[in-house]
Biopython code that builds the backbone (N, CA, C, O; Angstrom):
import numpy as np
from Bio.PDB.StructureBuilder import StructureBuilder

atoms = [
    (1, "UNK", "N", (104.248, 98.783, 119.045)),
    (1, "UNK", "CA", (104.496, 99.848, 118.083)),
    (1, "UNK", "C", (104.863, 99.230, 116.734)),
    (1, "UNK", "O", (105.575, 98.226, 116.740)),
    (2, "UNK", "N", (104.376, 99.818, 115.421)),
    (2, "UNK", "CA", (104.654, 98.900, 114.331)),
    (2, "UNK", "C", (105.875, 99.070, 114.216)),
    (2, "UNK", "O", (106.319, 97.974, 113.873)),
    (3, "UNK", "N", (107.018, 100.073, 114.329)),
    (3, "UNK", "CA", (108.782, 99.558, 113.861)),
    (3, "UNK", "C", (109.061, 98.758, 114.412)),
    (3, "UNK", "O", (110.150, 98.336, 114.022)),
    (4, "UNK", "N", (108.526, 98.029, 115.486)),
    (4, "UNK", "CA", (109.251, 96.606, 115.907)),
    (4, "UNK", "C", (108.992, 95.669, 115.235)),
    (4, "UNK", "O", (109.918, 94.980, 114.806)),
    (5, "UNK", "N", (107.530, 95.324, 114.910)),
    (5, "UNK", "CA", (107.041, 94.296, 114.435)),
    (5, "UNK", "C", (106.820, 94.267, 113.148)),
    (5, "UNK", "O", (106.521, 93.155, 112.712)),
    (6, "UNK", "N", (106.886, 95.420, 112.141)),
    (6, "UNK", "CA", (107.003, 95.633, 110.940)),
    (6, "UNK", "C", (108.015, 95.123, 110.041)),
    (6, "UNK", "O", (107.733, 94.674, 108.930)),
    (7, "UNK", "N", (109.294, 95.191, 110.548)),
    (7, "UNK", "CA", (110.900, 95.469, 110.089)),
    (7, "UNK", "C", (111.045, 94.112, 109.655)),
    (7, "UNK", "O", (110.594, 93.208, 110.359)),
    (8, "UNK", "N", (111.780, 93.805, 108.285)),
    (8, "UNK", "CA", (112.250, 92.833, 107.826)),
    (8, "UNK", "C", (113.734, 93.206, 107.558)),
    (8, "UNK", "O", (114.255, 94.307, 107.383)),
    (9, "UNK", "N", (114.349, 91.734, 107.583)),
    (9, "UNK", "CA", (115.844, 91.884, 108.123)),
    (9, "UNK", "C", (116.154, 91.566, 106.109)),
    (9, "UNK", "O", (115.678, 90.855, 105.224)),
    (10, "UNK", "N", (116.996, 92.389, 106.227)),
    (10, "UNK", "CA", (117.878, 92.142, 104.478)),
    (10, "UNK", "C", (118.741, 92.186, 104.450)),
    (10, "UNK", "O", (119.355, 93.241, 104.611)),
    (11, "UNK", "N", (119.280, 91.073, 104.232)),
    (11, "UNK", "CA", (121.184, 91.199, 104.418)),
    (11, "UNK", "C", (121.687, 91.548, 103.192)),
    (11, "UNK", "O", (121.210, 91.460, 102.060)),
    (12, "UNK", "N", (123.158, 92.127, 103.778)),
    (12, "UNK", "CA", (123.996, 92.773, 102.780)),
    (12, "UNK", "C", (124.595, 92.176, 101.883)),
    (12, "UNK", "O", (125.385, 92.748, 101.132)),
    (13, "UNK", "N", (124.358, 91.130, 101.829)),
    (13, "UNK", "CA", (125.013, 90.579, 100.635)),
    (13, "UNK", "C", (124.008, 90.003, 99.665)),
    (13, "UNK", "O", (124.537, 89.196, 98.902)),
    (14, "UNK", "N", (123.028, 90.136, 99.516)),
    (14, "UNK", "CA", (121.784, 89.810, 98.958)),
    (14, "UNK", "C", (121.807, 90.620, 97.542)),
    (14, "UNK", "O", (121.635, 91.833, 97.423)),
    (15, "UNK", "N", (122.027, 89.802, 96.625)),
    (15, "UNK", "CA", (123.094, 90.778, 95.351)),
    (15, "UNK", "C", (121.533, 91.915, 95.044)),
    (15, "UNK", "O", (122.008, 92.998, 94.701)),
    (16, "UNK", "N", (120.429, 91.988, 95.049)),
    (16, "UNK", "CA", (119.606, 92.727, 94.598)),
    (16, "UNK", "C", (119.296, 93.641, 95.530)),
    (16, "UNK", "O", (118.316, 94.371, 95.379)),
    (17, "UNK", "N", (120.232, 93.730, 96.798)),
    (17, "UNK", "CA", (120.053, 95.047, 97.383)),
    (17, "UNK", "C", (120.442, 96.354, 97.042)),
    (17, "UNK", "O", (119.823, 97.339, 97.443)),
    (18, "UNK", "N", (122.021, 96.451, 95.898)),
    (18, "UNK", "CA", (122.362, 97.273, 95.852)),
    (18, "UNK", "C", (122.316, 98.164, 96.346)),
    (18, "UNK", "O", (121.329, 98.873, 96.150)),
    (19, "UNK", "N", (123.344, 98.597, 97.235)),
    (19, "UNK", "CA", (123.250, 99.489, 98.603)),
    (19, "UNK", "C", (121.804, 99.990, 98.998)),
    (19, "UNK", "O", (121.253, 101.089, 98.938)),
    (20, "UNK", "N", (121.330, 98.467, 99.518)),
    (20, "UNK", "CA", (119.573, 98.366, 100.515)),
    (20, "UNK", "C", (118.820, 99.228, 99.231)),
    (20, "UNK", "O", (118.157, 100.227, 99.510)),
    (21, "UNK", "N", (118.973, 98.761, 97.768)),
    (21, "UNK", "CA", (117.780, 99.428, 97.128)),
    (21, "UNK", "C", (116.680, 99.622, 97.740)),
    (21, "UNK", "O", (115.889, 98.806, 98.212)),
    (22, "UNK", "N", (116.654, 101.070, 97.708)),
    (22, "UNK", "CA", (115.039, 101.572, 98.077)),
    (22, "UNK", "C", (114.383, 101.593, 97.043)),
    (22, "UNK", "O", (113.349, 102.258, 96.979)),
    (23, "UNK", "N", (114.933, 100.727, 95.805)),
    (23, "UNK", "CA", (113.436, 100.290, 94.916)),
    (23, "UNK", "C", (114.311, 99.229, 94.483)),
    (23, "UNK", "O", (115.541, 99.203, 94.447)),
    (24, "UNK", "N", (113.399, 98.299, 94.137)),
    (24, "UNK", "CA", (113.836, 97.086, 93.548)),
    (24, "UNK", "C", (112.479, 96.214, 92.588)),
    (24, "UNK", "O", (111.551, 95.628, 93.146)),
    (25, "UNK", "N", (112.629, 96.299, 91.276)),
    (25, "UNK", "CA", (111.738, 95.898, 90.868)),
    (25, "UNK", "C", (111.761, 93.881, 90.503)),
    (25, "UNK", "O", (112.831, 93.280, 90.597)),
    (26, "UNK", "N", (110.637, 93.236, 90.171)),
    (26, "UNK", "CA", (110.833, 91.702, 89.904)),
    (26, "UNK", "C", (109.507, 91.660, 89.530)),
    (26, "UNK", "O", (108.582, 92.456, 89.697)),
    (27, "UNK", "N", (109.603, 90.349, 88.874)),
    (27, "UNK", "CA", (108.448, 90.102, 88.443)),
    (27, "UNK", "C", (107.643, 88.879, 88.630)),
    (27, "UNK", "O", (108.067, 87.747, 88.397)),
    (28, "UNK", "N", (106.264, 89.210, 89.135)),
    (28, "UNK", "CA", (105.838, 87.693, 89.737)),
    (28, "UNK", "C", (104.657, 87.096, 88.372)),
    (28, "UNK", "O", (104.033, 88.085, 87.987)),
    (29, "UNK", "N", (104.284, 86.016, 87.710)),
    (29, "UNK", "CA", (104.052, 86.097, 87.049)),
    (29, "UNK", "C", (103.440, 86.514, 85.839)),
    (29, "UNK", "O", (104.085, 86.220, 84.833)),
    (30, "UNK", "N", (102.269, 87.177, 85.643)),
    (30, "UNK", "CA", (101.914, 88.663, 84.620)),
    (30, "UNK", "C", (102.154, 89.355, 85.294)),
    (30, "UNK", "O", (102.819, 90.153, 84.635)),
    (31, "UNK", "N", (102.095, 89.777, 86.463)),
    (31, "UNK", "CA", (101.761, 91.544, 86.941)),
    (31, "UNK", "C", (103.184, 91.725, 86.993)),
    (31, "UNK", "O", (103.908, 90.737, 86.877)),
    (32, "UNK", "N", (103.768, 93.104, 87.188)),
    (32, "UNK", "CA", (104.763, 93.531, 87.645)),
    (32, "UNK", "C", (104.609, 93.781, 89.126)),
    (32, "UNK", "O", (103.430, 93.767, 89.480)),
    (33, "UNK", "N", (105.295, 93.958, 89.876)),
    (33, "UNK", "CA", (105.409, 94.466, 91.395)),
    (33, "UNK", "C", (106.814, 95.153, 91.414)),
    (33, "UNK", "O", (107.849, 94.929, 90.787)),
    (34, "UNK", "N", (106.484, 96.028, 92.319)),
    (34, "UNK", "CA", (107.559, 96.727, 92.779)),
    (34, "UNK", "C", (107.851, 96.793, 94.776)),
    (34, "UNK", "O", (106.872, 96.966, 95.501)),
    (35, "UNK", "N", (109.202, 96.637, 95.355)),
    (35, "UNK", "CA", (109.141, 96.522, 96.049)),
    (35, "UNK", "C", (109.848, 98.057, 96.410)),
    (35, "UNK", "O", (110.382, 98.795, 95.582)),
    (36, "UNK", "N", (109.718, 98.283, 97.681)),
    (36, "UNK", "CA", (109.867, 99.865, 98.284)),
    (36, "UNK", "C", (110.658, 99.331, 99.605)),
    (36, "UNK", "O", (110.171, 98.309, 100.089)),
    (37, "UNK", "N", (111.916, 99.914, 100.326)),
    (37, "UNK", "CA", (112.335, 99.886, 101.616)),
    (37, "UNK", "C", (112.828, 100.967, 101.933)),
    (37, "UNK", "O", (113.793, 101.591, 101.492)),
    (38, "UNK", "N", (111.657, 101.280, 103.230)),
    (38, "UNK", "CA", (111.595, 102.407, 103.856)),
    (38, "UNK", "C", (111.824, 102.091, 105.425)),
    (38, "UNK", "O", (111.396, 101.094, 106.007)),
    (39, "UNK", "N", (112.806, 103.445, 106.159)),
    (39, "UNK", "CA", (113.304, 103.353, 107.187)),
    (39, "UNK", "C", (114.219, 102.325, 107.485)),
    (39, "UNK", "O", (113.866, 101.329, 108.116)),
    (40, "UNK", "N", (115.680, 102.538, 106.965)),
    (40, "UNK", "CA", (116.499, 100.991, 107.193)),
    (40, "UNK", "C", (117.046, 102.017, 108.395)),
    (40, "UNK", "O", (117.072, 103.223, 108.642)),
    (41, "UNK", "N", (117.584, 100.384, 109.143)),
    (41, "UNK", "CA", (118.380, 100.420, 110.325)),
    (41, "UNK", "C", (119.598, 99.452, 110.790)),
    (41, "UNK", "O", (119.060, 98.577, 111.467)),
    (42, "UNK", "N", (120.575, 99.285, 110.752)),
    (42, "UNK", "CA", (121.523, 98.952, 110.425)),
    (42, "UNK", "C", (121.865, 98.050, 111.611)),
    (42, "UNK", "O", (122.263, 98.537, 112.669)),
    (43, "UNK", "N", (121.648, 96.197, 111.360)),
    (43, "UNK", "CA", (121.861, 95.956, 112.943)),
    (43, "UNK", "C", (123.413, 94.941, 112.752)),
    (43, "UNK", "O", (123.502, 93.715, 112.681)),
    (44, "UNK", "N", (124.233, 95.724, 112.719)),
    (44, "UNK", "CA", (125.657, 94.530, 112.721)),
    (44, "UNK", "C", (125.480, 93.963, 111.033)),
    (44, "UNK", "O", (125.184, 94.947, 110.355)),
    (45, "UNK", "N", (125.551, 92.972, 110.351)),
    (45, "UNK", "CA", (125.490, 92.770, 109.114)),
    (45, "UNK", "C", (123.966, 92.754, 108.963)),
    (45, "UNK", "O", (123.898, 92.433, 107.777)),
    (46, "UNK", "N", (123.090, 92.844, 109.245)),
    (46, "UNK", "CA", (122.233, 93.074, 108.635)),
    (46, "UNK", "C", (121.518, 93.881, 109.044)),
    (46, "UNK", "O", (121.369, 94.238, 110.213)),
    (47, "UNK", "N", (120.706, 94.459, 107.560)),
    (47, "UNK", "CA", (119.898, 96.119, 107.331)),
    (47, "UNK", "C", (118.377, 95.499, 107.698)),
    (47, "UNK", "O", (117.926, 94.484, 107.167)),
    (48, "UNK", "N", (117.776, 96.189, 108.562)),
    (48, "UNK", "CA", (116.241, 96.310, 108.987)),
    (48, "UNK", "C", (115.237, 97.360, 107.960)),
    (48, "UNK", "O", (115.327, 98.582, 108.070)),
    (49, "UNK", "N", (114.669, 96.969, 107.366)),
    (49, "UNK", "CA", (113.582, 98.075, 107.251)),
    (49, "UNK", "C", (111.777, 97.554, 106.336)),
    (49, "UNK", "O", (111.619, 96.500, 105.721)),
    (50, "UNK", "N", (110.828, 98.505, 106.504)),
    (50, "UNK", "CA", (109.873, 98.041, 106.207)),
    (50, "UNK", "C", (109.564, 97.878, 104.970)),
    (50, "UNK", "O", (109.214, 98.890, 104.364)),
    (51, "UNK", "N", (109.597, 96.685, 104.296)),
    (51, "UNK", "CA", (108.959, 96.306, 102.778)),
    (51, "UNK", "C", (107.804, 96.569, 102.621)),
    (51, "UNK", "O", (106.932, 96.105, 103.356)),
    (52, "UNK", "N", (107.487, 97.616, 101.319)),
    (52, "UNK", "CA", (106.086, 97.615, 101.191)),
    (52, "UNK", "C", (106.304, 97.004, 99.254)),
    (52, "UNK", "O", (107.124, 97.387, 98.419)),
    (53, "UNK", "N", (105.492, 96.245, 99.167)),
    (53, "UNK", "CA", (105.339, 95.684, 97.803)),
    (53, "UNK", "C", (104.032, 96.283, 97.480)),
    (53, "UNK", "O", (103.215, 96.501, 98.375)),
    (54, "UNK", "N", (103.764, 96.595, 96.084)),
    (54, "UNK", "CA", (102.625, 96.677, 95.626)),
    (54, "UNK", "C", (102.635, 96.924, 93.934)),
    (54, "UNK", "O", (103.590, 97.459, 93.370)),
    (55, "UNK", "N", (101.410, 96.443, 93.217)),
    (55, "UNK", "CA", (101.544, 96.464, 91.680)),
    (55, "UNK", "C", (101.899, 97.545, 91.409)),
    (55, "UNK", "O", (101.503, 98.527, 92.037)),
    (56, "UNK", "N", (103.257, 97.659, 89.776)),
    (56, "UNK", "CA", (103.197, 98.544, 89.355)),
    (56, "UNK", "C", (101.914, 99.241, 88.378)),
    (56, "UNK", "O", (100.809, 98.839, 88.015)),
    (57, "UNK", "N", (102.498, 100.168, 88.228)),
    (57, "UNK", "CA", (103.534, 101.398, 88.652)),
    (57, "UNK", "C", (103.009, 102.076, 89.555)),
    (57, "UNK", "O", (101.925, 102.654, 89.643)),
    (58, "UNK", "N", (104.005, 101.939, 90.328)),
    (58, "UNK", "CA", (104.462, 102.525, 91.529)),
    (58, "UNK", "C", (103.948, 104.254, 91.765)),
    (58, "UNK", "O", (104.271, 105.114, 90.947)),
    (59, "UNK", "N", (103.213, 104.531, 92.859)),
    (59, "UNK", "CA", (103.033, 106.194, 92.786)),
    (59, "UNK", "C", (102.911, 106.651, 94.645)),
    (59, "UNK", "O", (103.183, 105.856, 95.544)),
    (60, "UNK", "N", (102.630, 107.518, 94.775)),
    (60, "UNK", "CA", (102.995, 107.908, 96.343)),
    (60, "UNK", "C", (101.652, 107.342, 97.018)),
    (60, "UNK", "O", (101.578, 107.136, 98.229)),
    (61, "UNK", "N", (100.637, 107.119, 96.154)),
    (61, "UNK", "CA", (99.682, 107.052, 97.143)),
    (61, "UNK", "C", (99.850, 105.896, 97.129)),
    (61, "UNK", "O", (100.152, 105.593, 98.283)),
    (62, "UNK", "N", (99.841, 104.831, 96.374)),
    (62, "UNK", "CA", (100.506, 103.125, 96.688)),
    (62, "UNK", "C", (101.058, 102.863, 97.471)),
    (62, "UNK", "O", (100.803, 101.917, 98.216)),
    (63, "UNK", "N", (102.182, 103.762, 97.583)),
    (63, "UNK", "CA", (103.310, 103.876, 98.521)),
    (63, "UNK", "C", (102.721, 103.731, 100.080)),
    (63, "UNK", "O", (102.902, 102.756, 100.808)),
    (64, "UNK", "N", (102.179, 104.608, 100.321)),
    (64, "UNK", "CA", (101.135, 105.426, 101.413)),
    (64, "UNK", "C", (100.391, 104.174, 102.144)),
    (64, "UNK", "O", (100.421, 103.635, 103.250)),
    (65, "UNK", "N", (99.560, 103.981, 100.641)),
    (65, "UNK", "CA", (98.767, 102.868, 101.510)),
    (65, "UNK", "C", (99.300, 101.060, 101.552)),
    (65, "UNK", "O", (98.638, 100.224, 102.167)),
    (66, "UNK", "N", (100.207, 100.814, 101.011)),
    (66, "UNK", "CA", (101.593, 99.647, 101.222)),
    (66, "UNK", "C", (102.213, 99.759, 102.869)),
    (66, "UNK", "O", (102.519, 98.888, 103.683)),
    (67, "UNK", "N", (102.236, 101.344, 102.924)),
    (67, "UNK", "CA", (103.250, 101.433, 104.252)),
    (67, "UNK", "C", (102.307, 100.772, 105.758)),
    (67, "UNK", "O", (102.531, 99.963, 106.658)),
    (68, "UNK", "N", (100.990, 101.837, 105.267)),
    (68, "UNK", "CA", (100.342, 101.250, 106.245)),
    (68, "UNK", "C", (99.919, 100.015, 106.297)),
    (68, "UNK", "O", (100.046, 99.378, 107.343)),
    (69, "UNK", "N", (99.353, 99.471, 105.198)),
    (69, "UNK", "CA", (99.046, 97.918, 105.776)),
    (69, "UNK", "C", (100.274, 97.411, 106.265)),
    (69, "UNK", "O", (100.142, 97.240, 107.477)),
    (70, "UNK", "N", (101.288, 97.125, 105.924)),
    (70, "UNK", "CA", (102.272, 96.383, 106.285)),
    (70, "UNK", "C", (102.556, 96.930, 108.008)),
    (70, "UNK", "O", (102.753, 96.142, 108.933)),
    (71, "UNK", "N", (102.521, 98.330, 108.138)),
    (71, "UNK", "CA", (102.744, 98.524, 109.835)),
    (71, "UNK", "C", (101.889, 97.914, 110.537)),
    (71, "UNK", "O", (102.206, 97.293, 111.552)),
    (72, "UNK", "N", (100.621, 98.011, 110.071)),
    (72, "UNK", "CA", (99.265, 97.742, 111.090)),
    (72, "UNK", "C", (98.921, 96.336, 110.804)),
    (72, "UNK", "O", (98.062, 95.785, 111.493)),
    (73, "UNK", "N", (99.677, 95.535, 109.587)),
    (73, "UNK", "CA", (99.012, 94.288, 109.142)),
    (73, "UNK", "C", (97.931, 93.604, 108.746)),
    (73, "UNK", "O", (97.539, 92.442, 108.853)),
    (74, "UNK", "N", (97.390, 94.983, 108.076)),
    (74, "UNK", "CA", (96.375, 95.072, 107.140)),
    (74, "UNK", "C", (96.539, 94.198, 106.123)),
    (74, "UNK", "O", (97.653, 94.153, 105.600)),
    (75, "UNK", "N", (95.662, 93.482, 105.718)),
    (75, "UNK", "CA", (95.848, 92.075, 104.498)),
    (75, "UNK", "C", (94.992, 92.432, 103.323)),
    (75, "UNK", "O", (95.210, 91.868, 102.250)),
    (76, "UNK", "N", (93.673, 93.658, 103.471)),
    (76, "UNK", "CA", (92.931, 93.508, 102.202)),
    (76, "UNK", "C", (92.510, 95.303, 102.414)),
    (76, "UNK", "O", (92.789, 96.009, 103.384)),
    (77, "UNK", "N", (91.913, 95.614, 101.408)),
    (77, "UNK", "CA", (91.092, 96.773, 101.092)),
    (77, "UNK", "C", (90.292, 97.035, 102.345)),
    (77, "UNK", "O", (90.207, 98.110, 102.939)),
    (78, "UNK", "N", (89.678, 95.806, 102.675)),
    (78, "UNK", "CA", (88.319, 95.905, 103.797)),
    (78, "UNK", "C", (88.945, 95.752, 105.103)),
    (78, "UNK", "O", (88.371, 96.024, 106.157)),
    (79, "UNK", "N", (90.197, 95.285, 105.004)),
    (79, "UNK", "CA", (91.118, 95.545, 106.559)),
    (79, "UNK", "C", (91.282, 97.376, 107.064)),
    (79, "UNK", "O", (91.280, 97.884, 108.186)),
    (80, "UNK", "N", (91.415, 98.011, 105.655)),
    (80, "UNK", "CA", (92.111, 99.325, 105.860)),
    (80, "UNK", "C", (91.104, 100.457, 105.612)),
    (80, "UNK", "O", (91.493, 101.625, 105.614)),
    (81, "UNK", "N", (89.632, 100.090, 105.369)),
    (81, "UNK", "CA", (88.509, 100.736, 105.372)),
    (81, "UNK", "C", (88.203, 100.519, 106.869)),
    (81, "UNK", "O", (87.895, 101.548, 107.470)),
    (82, "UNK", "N", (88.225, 99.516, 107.497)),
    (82, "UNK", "CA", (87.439, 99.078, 108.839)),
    (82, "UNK", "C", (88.722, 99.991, 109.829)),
    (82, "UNK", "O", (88.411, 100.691, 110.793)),
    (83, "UNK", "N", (90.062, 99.811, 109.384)),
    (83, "UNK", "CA", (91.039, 100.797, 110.367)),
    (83, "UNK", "C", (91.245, 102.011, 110.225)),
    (83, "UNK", "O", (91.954, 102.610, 111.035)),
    (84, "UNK", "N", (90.681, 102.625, 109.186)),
    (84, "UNK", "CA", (90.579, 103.882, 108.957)),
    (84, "UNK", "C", (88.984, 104.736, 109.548)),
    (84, "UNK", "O", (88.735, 105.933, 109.690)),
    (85, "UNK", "N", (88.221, 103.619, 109.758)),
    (85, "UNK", "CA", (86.544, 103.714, 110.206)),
    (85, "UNK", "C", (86.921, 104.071, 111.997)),
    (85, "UNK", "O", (86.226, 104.872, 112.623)),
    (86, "UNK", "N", (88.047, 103.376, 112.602)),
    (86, "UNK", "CA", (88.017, 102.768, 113.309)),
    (86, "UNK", "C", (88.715, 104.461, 114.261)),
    (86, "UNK", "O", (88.503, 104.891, 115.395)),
    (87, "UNK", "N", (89.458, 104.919, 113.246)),
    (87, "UNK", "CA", (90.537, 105.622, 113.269)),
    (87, "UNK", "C", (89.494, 107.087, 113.430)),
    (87, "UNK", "O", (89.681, 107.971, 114.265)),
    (88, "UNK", "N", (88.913, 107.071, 112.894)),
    (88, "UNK", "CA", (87.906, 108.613, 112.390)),
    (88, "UNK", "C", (86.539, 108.091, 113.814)),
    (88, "UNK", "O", (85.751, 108.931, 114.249)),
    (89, "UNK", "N", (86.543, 106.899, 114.214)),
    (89, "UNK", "CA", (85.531, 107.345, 115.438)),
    (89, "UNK", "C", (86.415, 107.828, 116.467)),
    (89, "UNK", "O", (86.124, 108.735, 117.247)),
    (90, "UNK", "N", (87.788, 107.031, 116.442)),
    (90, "UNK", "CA", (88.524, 107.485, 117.744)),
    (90, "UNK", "C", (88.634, 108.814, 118.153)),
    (90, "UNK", "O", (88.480, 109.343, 119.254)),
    (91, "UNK", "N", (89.018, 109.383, 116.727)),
    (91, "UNK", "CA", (89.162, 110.932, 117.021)),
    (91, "UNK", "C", (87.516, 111.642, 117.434)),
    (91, "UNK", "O", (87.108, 112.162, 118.473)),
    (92, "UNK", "N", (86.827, 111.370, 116.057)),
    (92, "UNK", "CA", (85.805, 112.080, 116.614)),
    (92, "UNK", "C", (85.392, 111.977, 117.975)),
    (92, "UNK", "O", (85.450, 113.087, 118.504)),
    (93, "UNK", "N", (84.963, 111.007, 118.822)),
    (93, "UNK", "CA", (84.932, 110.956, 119.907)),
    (93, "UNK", "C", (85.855, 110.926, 121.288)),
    (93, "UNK", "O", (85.506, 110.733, 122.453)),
    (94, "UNK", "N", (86.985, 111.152, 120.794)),
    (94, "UNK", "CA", (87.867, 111.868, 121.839)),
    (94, "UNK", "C", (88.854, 110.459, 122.634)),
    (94, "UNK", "O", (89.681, 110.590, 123.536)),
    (95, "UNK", "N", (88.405, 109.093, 121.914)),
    (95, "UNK", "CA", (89.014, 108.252, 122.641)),
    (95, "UNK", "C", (90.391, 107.685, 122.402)),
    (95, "UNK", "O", (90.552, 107.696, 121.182)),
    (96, "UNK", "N", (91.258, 107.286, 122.888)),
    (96, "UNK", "CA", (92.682, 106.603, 122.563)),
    (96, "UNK", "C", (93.401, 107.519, 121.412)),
    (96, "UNK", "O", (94.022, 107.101, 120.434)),
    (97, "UNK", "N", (93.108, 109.127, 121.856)),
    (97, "UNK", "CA", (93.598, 110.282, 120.965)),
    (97, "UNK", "C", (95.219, 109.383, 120.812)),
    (97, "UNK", "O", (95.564, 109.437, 119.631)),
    (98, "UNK", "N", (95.902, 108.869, 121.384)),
    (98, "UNK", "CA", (97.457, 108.881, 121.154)),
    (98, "UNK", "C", (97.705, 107.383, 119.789)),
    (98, "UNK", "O", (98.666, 107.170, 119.050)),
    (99, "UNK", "N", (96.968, 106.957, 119.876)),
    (99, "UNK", "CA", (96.469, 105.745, 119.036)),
    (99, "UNK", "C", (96.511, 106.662, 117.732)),
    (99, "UNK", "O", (97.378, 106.567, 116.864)),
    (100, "UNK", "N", (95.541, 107.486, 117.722)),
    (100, "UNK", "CA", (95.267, 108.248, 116.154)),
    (100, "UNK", "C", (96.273, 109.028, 115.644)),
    (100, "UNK", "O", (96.359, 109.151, 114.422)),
    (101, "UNK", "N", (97.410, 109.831, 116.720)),
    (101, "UNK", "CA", (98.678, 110.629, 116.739)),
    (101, "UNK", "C", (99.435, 109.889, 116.142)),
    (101, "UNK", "O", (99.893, 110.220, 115.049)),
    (102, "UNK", "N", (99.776, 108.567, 116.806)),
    (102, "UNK", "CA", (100.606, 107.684, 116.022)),
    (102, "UNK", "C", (100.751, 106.841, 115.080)),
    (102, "UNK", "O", (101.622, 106.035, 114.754)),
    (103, "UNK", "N", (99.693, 107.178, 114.672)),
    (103, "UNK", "CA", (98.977, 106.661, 113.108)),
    (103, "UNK", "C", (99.475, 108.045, 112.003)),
    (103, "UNK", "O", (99.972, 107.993, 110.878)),
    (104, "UNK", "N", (99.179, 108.991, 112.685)),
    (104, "UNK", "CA", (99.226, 110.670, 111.867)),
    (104, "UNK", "C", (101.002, 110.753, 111.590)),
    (104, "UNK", "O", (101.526, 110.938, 110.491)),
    (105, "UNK", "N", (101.720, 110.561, 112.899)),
    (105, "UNK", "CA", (102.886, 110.509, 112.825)),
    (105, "UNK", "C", (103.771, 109.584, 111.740)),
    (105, "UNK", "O", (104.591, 109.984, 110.913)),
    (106, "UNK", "N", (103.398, 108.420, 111.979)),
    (106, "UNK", "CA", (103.875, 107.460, 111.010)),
    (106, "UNK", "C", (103.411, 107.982, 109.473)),
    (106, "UNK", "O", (104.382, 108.088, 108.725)),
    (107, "UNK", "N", (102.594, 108.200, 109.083)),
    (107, "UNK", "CA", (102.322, 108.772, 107.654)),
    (107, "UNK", "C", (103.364, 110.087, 107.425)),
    (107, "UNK", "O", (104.235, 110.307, 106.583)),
    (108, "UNK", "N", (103.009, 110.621, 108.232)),
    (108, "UNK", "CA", (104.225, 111.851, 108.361)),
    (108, "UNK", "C", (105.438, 111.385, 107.726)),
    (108, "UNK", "O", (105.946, 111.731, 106.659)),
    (109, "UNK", "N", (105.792, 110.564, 108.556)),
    (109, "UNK", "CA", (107.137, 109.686, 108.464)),
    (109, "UNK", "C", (107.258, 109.345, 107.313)),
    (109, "UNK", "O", (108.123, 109.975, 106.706)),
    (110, "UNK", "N", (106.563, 108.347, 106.572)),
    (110, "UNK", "CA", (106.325, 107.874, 105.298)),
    (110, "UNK", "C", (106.565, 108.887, 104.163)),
    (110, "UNK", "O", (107.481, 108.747, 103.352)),
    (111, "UNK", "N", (105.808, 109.780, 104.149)),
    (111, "UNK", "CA", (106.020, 110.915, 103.109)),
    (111, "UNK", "C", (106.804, 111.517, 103.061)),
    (111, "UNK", "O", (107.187, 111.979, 101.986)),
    (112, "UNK", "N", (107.441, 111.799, 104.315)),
    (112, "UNK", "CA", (109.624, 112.426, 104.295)),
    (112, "UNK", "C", (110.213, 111.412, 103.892)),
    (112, "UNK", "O", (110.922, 111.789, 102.959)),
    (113, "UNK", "N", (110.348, 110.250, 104.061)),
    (113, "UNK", "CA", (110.824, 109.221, 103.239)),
    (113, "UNK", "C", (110.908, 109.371, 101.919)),
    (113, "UNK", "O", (111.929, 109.587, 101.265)),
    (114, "UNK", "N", (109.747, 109.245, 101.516)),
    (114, "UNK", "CA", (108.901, 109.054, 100.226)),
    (114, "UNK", "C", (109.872, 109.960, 99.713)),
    (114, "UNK", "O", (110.897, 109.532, 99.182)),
    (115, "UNK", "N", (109.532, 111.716, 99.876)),
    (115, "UNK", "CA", (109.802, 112.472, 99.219)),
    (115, "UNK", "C", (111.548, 112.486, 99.195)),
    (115, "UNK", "O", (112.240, 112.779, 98.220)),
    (116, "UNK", "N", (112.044, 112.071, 100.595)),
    (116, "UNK", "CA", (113.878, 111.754, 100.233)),
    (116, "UNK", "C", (113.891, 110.951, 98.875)),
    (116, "UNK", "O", (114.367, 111.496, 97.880)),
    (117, "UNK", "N", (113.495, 109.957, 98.821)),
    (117, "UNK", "CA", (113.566, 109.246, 97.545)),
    (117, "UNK", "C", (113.051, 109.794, 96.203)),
    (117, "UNK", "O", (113.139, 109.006, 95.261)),
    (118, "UNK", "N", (112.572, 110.906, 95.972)),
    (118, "UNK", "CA", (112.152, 111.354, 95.160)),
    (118, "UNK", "C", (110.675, 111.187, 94.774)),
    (118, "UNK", "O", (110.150, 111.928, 93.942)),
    (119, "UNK", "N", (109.891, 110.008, 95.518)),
    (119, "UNK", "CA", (108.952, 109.756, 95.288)),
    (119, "UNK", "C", (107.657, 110.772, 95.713)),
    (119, "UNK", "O", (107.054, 110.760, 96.785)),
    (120, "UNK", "N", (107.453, 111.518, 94.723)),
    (120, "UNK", "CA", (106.288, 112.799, 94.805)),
    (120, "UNK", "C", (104.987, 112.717, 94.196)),
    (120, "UNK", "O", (104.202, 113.660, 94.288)),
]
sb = StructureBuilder()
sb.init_structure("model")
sb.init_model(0)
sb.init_chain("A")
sb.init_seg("    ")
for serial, (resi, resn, name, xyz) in enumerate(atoms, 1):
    if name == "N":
        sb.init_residue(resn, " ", resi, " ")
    sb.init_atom(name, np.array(xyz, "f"), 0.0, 1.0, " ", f" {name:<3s}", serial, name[0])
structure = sb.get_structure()
């Protein structure tokens, strides 16, 4: 399931968390990036949750598609065309329906997030 294998550990004393910023911006050399942490989980001193980075500025559908590569470990454009290809035969043809649910679910997830944070 991707919350296991997704989750990066951020400790609390990591001065640029400011209480686990769920945004934190930096800059890698021209581009800007922005980083996003969604779903923290609190294990003893240190906070779990999924980093999605991606160029600014930042908007929901970035967001969206950051969350998923990073769950599924998607690395390029053509990773998340071929899992989304992959995703639309399953359903159409009726196979590993719970595979495609929990793909539907997790986006779900993402966008109550999203929108807690204000991000609309």
């Amino acid at each position: 399931m991707w919350r296991h294998t997704s989750f990066r550990v951020i400790h609390l004393n990591y001065p640029s968390n400011c209480r686990f910023c769920r945004k934190l911006w930096f800059d890698v050399g021209i581009e800007t990036y922005t980083t996003v942490y969604l779903f923290h989980e609190q294990d003893g001193e240190d906070v779990r949750a999924l980093e999605l980075t991606m160029t600014a500025p930042m908007t929901r559908a970035k967001c969206i598609n950051a969350a998923e590569m990073a769950a599924y470990g998607l690395q390029d454009t053509m990773d998340v065309a071929a899992f989304a290809s992959s995703l639309s035969r399953k359903e159409r043809t009726g196979e590993d329906l719970d595979e495609v649910r929990e793909h539907d679910d997790f986006i779900a997830q993402v966008k109550t997030e999203l929108t807690a944070l204000g991000i609309v």
